[in-house]
MARKE-919957 format. One record per residue (C-alpha): residue number from 1; residue in one letter; chain; x, z, y. Coordinates in steps of 0.25 Angstrom, whole numbers, padded with zeros to 4 digits, always signed. Each point is the difference from the previous one (the first is absolute). Layout:
N
    nr   rest   kette       X       Z       Y
   NUM      a       A       X       Z       Y
...
***
This chain:
432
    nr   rest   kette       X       Z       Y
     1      x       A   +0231   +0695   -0022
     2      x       A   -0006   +0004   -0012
     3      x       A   +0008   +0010   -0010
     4      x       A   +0003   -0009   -0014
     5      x       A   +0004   +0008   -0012
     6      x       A   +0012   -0003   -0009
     7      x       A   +0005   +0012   -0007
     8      x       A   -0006   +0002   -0015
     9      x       A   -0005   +0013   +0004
    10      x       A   -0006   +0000   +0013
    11      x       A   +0012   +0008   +0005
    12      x       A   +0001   -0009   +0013
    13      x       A   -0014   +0004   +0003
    14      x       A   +0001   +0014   +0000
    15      x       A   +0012   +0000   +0007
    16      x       A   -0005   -0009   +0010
    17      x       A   -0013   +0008   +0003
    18      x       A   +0010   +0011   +0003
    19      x       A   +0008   -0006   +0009
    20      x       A   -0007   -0012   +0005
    21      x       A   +0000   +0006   +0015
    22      x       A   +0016   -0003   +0001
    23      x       A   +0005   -0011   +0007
    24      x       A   +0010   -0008   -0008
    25      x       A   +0005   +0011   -0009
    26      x       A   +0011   +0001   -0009
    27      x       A   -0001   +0002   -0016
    28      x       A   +0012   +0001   -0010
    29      x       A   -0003   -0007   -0014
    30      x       A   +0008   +0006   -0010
    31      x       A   -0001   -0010   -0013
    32      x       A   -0009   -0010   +0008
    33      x       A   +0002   -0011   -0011
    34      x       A   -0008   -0013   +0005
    35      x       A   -0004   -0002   +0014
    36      x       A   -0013   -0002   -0003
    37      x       A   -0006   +0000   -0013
    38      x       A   -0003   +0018   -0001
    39      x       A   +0007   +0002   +0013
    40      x       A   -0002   +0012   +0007
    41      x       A   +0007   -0006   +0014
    42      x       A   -0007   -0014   +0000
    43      x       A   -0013   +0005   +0006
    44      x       A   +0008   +0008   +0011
    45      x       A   +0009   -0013   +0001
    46      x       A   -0012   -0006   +0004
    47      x       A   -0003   +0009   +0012
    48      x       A   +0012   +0000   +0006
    49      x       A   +0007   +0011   -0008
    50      x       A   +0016   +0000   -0003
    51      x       A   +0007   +0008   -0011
    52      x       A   +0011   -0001   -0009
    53      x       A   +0000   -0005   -0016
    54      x       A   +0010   +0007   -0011
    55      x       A   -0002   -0009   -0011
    56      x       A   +0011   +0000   -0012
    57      x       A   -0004   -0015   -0007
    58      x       A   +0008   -0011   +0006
    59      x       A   -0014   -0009   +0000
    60      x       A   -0009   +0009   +0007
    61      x       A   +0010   +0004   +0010
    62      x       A   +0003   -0016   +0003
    63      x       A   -0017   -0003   +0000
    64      x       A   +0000   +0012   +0010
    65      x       A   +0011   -0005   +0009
    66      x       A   -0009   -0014   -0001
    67      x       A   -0013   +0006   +0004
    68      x       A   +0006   +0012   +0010
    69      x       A   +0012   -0008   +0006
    70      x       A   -0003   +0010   +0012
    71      x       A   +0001   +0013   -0008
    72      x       A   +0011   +0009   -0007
    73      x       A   +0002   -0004   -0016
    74      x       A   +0009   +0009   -0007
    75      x       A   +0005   -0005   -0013
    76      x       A   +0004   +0014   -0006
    77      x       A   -0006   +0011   -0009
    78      x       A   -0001   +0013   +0004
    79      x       A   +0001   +0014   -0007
    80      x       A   +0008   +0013   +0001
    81      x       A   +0013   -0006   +0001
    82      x       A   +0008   -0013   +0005
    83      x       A   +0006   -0009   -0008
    84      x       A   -0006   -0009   -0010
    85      x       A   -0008   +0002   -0012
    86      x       A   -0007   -0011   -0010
    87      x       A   -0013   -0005   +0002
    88      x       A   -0010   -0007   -0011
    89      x       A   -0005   -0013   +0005
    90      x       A   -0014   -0003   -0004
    91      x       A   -0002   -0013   +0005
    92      x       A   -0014   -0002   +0009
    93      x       A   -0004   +0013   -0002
    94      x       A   -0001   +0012   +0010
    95      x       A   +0005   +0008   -0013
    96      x       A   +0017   -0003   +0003
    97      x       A   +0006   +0016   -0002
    98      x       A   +0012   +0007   -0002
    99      x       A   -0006   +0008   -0010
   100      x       A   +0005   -0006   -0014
   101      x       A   -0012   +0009   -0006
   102      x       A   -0010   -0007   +0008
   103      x       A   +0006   -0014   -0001
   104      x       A   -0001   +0001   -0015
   105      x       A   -0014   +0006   -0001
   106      x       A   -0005   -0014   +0008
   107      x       A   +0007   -0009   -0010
   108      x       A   -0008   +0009   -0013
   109      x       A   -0012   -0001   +0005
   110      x       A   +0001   -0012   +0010
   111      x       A   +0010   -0009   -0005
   112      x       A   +0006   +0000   +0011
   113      x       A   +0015   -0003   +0000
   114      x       A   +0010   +0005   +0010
   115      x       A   +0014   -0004   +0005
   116      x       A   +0011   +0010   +0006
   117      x       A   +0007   -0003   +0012
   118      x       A   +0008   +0013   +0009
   119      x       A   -0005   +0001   +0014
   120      x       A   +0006   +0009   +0011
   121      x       A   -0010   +0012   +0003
   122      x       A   +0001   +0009   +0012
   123      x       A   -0007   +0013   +0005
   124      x       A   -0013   -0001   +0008
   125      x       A   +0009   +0009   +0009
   126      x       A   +0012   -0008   +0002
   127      x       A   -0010   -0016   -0001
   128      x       A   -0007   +0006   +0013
   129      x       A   +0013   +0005   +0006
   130      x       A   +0004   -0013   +0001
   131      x       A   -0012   -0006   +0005
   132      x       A   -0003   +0011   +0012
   133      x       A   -0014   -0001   -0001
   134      x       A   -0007   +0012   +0009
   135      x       A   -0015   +0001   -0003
   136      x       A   -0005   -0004   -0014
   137      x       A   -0016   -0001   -0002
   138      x       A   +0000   -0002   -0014
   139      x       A   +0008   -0001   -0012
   140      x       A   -0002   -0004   -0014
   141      x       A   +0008   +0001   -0013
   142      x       A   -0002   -0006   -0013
   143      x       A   +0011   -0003   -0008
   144      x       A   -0004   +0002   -0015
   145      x       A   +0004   +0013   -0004
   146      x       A   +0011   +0003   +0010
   147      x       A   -0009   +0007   +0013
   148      x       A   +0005   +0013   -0003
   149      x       A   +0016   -0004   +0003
   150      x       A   -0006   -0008   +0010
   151      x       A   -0006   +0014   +0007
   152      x       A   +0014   +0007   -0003
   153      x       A   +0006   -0008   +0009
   154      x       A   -0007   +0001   +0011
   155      x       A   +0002   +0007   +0013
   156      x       A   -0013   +0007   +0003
   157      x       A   +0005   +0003   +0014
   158      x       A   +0005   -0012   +0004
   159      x       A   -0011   -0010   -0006
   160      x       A   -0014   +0006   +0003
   161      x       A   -0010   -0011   -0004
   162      x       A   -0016   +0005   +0005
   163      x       A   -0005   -0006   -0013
   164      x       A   +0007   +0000   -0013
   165      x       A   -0003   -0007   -0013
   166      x       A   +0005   +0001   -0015
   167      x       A   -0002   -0006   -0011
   168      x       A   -0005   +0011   -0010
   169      x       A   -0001   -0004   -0014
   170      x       A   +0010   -0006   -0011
   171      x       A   +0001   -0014   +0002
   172      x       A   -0012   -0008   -0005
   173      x       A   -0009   +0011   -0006
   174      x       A   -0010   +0011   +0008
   175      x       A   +0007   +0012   -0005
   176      x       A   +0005   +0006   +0013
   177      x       A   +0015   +0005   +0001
   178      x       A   +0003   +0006   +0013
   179      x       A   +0004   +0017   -0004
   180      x       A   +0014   -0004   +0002
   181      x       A   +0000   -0004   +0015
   182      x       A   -0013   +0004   +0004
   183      x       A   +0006   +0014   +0006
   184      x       A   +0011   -0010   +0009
   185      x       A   -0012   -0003   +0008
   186      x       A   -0006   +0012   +0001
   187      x       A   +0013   +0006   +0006
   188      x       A   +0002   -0009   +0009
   189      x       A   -0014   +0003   +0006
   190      x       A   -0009   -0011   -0005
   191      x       A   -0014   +0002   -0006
   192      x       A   -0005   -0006   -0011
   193      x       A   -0014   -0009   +0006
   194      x       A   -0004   -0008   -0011
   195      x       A   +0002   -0008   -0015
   196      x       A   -0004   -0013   -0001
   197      x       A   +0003   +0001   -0017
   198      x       A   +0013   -0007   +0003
   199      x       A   +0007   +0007   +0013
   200      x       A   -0002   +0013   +0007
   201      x       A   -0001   +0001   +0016
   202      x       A   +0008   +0010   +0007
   203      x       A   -0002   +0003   +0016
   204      x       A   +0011   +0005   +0008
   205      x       A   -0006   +0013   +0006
   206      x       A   +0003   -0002   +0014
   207      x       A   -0009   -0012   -0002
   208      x       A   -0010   +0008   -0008
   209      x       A   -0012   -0006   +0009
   210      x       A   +0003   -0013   -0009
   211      x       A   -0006   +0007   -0014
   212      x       A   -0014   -0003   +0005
   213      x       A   +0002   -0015   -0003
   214      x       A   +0003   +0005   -0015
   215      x       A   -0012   +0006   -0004
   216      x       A   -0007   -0013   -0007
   217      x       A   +0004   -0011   -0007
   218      x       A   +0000   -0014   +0005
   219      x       A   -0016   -0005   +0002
   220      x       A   -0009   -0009   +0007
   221      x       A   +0002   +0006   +0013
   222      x       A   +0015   -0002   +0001
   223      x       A   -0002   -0016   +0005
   224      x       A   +0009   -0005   -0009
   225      x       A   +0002   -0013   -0010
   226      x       A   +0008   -0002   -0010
   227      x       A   +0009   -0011   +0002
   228      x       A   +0001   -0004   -0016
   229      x       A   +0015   +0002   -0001
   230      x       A   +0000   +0013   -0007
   231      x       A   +0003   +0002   -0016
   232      x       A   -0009   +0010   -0002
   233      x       A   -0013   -0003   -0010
   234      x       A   -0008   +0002   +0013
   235      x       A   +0005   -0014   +0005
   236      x       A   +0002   -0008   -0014
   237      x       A   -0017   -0003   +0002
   238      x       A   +0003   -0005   +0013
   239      x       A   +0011   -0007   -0003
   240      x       A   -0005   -0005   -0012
   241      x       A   -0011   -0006   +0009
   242      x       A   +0008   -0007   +0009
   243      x       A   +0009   -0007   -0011
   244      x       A   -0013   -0004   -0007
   245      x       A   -0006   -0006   +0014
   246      x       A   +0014   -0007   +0004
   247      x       A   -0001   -0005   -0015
   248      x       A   -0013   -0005   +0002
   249      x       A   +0001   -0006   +0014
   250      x       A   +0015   -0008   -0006
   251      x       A   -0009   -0006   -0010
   252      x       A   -0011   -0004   +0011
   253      x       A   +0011   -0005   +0008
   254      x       A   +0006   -0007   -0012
   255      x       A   -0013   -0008   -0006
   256      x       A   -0001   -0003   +0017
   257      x       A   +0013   -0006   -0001
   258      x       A   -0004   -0007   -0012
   259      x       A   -0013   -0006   +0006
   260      x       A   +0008   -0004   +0013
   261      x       A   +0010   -0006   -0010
   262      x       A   -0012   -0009   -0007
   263      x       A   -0004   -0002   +0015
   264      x       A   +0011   -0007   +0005
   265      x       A   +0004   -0009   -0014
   266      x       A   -0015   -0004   +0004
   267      x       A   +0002   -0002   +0012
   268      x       A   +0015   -0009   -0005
   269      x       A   -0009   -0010   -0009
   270      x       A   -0011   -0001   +0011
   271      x       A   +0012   -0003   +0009
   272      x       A   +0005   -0010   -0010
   273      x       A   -0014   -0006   -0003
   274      x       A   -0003   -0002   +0016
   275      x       A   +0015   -0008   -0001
   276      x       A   -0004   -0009   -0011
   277      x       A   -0014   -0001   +0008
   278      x       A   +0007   -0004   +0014
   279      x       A   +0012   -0009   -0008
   280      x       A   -0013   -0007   -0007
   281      x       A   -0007   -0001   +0014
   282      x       A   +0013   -0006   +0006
   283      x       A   +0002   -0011   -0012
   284      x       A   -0015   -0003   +0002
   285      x       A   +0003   -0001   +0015
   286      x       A   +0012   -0010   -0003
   287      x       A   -0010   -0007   -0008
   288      x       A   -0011   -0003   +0010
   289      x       A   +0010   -0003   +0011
   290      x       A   +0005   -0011   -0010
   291      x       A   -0013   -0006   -0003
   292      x       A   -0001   +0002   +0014
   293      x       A   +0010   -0009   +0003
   294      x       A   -0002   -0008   -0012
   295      x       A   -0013   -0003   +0004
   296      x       A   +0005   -0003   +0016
   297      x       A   +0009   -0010   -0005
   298      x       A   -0012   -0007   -0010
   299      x       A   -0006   -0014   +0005
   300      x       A   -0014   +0007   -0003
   301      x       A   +0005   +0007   +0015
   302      x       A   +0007   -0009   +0007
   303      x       A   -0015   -0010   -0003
   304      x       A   -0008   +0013   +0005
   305      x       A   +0008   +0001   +0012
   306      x       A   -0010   -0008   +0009
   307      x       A   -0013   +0009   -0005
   308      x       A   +0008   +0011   +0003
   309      x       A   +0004   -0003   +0014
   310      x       A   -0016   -0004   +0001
   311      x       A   -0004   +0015   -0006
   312      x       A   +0010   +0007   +0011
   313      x       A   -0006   -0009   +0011
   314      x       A   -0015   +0004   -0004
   315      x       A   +0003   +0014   -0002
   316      x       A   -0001   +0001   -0014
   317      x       A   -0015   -0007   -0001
   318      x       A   -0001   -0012   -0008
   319      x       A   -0015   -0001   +0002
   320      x       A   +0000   -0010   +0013
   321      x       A   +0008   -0009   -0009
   322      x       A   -0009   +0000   -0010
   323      x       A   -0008   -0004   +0009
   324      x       A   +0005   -0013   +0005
   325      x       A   +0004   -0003   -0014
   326      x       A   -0015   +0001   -0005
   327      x       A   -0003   -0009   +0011
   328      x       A   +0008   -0010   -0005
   329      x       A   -0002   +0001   -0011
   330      x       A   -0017   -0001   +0004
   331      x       A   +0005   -0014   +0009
   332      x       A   +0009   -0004   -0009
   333      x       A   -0012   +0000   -0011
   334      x       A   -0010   -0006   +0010
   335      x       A   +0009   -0010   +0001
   336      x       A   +0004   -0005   -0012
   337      x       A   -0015   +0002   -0007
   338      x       A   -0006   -0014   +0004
   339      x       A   +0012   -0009   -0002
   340      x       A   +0002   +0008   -0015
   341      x       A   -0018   -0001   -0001
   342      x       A   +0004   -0017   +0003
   343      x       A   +0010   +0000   -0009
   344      x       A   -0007   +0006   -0011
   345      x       A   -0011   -0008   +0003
   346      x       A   +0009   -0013   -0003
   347      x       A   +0006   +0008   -0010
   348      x       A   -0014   +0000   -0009
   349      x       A   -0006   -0014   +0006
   350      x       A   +0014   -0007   -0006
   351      x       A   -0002   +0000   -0013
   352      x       A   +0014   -0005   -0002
   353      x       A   +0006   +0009   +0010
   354      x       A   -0006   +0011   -0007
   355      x       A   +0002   -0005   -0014
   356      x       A   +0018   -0001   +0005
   357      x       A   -0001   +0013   +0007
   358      x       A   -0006   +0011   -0007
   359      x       A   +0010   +0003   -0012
   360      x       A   +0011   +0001   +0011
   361      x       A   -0008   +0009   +0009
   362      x       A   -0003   +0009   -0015
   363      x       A   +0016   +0001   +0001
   364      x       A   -0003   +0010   +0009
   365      x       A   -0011   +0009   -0001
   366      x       A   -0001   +0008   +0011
   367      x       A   -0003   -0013   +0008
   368      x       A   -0007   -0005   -0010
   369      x       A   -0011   +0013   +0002
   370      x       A   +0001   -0001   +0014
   371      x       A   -0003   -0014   +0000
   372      x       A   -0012   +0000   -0009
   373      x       A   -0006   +0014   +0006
   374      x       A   +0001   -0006   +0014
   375      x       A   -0009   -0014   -0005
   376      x       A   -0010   +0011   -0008
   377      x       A   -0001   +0007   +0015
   378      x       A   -0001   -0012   +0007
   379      x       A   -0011   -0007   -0010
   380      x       A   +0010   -0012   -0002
   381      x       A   +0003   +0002   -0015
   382      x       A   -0013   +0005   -0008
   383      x       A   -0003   +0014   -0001
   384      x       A   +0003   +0000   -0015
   385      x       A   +0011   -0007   +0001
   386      x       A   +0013   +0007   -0010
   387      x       A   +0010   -0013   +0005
   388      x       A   +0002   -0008   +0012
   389      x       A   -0002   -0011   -0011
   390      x       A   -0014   +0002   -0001
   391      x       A   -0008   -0012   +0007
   392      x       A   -0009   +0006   +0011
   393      x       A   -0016   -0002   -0004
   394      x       A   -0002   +0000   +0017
   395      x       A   +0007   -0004   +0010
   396      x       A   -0002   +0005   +0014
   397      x       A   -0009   -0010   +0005
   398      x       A   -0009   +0003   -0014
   399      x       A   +0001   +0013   +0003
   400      x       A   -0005   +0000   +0016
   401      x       A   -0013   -0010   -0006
   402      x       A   -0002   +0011   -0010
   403      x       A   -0002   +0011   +0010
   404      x       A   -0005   -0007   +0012
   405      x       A   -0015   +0004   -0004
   406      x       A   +0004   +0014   +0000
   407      x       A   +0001   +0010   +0011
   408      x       A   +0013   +0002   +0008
   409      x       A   +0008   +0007   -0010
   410      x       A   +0016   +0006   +0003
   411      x       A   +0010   -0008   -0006
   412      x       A   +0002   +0011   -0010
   413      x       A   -0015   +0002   -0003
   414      x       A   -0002   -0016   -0002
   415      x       A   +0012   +0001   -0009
   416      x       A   -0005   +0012   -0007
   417      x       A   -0013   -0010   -0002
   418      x       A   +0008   -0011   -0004
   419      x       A   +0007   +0007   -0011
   420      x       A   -0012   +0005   -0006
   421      x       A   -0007   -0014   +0001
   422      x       A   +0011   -0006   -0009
   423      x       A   +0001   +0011   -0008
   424      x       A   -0015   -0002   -0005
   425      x       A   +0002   -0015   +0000
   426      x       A   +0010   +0002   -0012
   427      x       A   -0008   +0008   -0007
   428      x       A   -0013   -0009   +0001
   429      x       A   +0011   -0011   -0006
   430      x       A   +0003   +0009   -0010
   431      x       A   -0012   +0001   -0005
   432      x       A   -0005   -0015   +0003
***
């Protein structure tokens, strides 16, 4: 698993390039403040470490107990003494002291307000008493002013951490102030390894081997990444990024939801217009099966009903019928053509017939064209002829005499003859 930096310092890092060859150590965080955002323990957390959290504010101990339910939370200050003393809130900071000088130095330059509340405090002595812990790896105090108490009541013989770490300048600024309690350390046989211009790094001498690790700063080749979480100017960038990119990707995600949105009321009035169009397709259905019906209940049908039954039996091919009516229609003019030829015939040699007969046949005047187109065809009535009234010029036999000197002619090439023959016979009458 790859080592993920929380603290604002990189305190974590040096520590853990130090110690990374224990197995599931033991550290003690001595104002641990948030379990996550500048913790020390998180990395270590992380990899299995277990420890124990002294944090005085009633929030950060409760977000502790949420984050390490596993771990050791200890509401309490500590100091040189047991009892309680008054500590100035300074609400999500890192900056909460029991130093009334340094409380209102943060609200003159910061504006930062604070709120007093009594807490219990102990002795780093009789806090571990309690706990009976054996074998500490590393320990770390920061509590805004108060390390130096903090280091007088500590039992140097019974509490021998391997690597000890102490936050060593006045509370938010780089002047360093560690004189007073410098020399505890010293005398309890730890040596001073390193200053990372906010905390200074003491090794216990019988694990001197471990002052190596200390000789450079955190850099490329410790392998480790910043996990974001921290305060320090370091992470704001990075921070900063992240917010920026979540911020763009809520307002891709928000025009997406909008499009979808436009989407689906498209998608509701294509819905709707398909229903009009199948409401629509069923009224025009409804109507077709009425005229349908309408139209199987009409007389036109029942009439038809026969040529139907005919069309089923023929397989939907009306051309032999056609046939057979052509056919008749051929006899039945065959047939019919000499008897009408005789009666035209009488028709034009009775004058008196003709005379009665012709303004009734007028009353109707498609037989009227009929009967005087088929006298012209069959050289009865004159070729020039506009009425049945007209008087013949010729007769038949007239007509046979005529053209008995000429060759055999068709019967329509001697009409043909005929029709020109009369025709310059009225003209040479006209002119006569």
């Amino acid at each position: 698993m790859r080592f993920v930096s929380y603290a604002q310092n990189f305190e974590d890092v040096m520590l853990w390039r130090a110690l990374k060859h224990v197995q599931n150590g033991v550290y003690v965080d001595v104002g641990a403040q948030h379990p996550i955002i500048d913790s020390v323990s998180k990395a270590f957390y992380e990899h299995g470490w277990r420890g124990i959290h002294i944090e005085p504010v009633p929030y950060y101990a409760q977000l502790l107990r949420q984050d390490r339910p596993d771990e050791v939370v200890l509401e309490i200050a500590l100091s040189d003494f047991e009892g309680t003393l008054e500590l100035n809130v300074i609400a999500e900071t890192g900056l909460s002291t029991a130093v009334d000088a340094y409380a209102q130095l943060h609200h003159n330059e910061r504006g930062f307000d604070s709120r007093r509340i009594q807490v219990p405090v102990l002795t780093l002595k009789s806090a571990m008493q309690s706990l009976e812990v054996k074998d500490v790896h590393w320990l770390k105090i920061d509590v805004e002013g108060l390390e130096g108490k903090v280091l007088k009541g500590w039992d140097s013989q019974a509490l021998r951490p391997w690597v000890m770490v102490v936050e060593a300048t006045i509370p938010n600024s780089p002047e360093t102030d560690y004189i007073t309690w410098d020399p505890i350390l010293t005398a309890a046989d730890y040596q001073f390894v390193y200053f990372d211009g906010l905390n200074r790094f003491y090794v216990a001498k019988e694990h001197i081997e471990l002052a190596e690790a200390f000789s450079c700063p955190p850099n490329v080749f410790d392998g480790v990444r910043l996990s974001g979480q921290a305060s320090s100017e370091l992470c704001k960038g990075l921070i900063e990024s992240v917010q920026d990119k979540a911020k763009e990707l809520a307002a891709q995600a928000e025009v997406r939801a909008q499009q979808a949105e436009v989407r689906a009321q498209q998608a509701e009035v294509r819905a709707q217009q398909a229903e009009v169009r199948a409401q629509q397709a069923e009224v025009k259905s409804q109507q077709l099966h009425d005229q349908l019906i309408a139209v199987h209940q009409s007389t036109s049908w029942y009439v038809t009903k026969l040529l139907r039954a005919v069309k089923r039996l023929s397989g939907g091919d009306f051309l032999p019928i056609r046939k057979v009516i052509q056919a008749a229609k051929l006899l039945a003019k065959k047939t019919l053509r000499p008897p009408l030829a005789a009666f035209i015939k009488y028709f034009f040699d009775d004058e008196k017939l003709r005379t009665s007969l012709s303004p009734i046949v007028k009353h109707i005047p498609w037989l009227y064209q009929r009967l005087l187109r088929f006298g012209v065809n069959t050289g009865i009535v004159p070729p020039l002829a506009h009425d049945l009234t007209t008087p013949p010029q010729f007769n038949q036999r007239q007509a046979a005499t005529f053209t008995s000197g000429l060759p055999n002619l068709s019967p329509r090439a001697r009409r043909i003859y005929l029709d020109l023959k009369a025709a310059i016979d009225h003209l040479n009458k006209e002119k006569g």
